[in-house]
C-alpha positions in Angstrom: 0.6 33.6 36.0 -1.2 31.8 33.4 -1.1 28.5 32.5 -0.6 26.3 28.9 -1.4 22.9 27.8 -0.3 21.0 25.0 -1.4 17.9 23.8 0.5 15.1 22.6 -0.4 12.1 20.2 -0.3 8.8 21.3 2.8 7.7 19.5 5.1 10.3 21.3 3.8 9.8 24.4 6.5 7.5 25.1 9.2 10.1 25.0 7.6 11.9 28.0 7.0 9.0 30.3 3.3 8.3 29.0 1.5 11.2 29.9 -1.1 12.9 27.2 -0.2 16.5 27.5 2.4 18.8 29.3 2.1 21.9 31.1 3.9 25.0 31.3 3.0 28.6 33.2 4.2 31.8 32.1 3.1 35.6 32.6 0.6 36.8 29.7 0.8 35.1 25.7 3.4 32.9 24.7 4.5 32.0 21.5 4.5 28.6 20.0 8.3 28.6 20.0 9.1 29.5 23.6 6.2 27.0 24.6 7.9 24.1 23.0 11.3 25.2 24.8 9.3 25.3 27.7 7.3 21.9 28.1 10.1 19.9 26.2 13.4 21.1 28.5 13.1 18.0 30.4 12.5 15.6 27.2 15.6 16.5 24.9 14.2 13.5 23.0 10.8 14.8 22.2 12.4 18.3 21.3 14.3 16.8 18.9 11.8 14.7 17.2 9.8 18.0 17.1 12.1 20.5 15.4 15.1 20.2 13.1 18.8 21.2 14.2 17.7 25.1 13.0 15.4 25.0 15.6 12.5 24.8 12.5 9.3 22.5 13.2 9.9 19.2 11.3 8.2 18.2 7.8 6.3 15.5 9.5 5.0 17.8 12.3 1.5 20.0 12.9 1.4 22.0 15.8 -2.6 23.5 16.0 -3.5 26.6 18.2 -7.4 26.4 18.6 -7.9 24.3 15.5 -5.7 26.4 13.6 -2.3 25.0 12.1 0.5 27.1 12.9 2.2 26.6 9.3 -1.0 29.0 8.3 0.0 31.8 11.1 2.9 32.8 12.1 4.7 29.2 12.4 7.0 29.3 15.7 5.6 32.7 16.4 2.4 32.5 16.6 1.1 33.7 20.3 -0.9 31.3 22.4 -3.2 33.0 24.9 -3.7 30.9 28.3 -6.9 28.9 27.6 -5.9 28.1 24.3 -5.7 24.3 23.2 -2.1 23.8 21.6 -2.1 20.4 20.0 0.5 18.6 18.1 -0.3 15.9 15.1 3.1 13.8 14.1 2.6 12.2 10.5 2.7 8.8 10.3 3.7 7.1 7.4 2.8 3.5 6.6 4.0 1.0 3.7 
């Protein structure tokens, strides 16, 4: 069983009760996709500030698996090996 970590930012922190990252275990590589599913089943809030009604990531989120932004790779499908830092960026916009 391994285990996965993703961080949050500091302005959706909120949605999960304050804490800085979540956790999730699974047997052998994930993907992106079934990660998300995985740490945000308990914060329907977050999951839908993370991803559209599709299921697609939203516009004004960046989901990086070691350092790399998922958008570059295989989006939702990109695999995530245990040890791996998953760590999501929300835009914000100012005016």
């Amino acid at each position: 069983m391994a285990d996965f970590t993703v961080v949050l930012p500091g302005v959706l922190q909120p949605l999960v009760g304050g804490q800085s990252y979540l956790t999730a275990s699974a047997d052998g590589a994930v993907t992106v996709g079934q990660l998300l599913d995985s740490v945000t089943g308990e914060y329907p809030v977050l999951a839908r500030r993370l991803r559209d009604e599709t299921g697609a990531l939203r516009r004004f989120v960046n989901i990086y698996v070691n350092g790399d932004e998922v958008r570059r790779l295989k989006g939702l499908d990109t695999e995530v090996a245990a040890g791996q830092e998953v760590l999501i960026i929300q835009s914000v916009a100012g005016g």
